[in-house]
N, C-alpha and C positions, 0 to 999 in steps of 0.2 A: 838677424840677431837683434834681440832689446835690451836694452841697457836703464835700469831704474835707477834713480839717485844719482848716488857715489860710485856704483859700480859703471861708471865711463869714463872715470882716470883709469881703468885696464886699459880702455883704447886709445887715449889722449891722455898725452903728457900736462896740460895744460893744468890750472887750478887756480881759486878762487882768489883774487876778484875778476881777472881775465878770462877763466871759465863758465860761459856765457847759459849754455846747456841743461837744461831740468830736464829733457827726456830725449830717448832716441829710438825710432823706432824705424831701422830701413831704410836712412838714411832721409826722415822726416824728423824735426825736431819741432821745439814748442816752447817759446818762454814769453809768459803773461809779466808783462811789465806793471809793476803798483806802485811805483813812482819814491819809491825809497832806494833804487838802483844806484850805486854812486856815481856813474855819469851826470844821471839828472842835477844834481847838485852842483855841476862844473861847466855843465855843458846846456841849456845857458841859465843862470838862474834866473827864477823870474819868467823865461819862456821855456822849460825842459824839452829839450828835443834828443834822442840819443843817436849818438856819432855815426855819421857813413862807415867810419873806420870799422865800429865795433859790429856793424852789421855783415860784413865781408867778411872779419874774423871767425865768427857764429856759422858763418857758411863751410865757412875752410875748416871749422871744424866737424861739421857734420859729413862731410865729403875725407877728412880722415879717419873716420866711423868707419866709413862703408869702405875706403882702403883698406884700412888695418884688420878686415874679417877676410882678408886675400893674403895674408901674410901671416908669418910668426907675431905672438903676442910681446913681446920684446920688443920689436922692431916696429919704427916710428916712420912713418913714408914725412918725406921732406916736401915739404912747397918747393914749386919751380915757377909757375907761370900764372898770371890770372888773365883773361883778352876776352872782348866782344867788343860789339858794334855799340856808341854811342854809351857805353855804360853811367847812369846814371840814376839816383836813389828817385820815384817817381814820387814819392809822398811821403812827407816826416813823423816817424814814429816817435810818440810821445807816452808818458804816463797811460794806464788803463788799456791799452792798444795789444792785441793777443798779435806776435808772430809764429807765421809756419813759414819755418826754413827746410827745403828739400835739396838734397845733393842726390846725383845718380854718375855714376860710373858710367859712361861711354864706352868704352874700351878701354882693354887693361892686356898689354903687353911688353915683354922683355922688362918688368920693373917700371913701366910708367901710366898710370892710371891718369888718362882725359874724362873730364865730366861736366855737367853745366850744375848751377847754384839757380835757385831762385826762392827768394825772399817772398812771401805772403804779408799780407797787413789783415787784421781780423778776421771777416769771411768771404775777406773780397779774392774773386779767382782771378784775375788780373797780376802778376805780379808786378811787385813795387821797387822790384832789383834782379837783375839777371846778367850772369855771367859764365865764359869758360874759365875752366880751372886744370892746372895739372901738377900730379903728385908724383913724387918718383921713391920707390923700393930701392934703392940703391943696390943692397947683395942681389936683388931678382934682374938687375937691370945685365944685358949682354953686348 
């Protein structure tokens, strides 16, 4: 499923300034950063780097993409868990800096969807963030 725009609040509850997201494609997304973001303004000024936090967020939500086309449109799968080995942001995104965020579904039973995240930085194939993730259906869960 692709999602253009506005039409990714059907799958994400989320929305603007928190909703991170210009496109979704399969659980590939894409936000070119031009440095007018309101992070960069808080975070830090003078050096803009944007937040680890909001980079996981960005993940988690493209990994609710690819849940919520497993389920009723209604229904919001919940976070439950994030875990990996050594997790850490490898390089700081700043102003001008293209991300590709990819989520993939693992496995998805009884209502709990496992899957890994991994953040891209421009065209570098390397990622620069990587993590497990898990989502839970609650009515699909048994």
């Amino acid at each position: 499923m692709k999602y253009i725009g506005e039409e990714i609040y059907k799958a994400i509850p989320n929305r603007k300034p928190l909703m991170l997201l210009e496109t979704e494609n399969s659980g590939v997304a894409t936000i070119d950063l031009k440095g007018d973001e309101w992070f960069f303004a808080c975070h830090f000024p003078g050096n803009p780097v944007m937040p680890f936090s909001l980079i996981v967020e960005c993940l988690a939500q493209v990994h609710v993409a690819v849940v919520q086309q497993k389920t009723t449109p209604d229904e919001i799968p919940i976070f439950s868990a994030m875990s990996g080995e050594n997790i850490r942001l490898r390089d700081k995104v700043i102003p001008g800096d293209k991300l590709r965020l990819e989520a993939q579904v693992i496995s998805y039973r009884h209502g709990i969807a496992k899957g890994i995240c991994c953040a891209y930085k421009n065209d570098i194939e390397q990622p620069i963030l990587q993590f497990n993730i898990t989502h839970v259906v609650p009515s699909q869960m048994r």
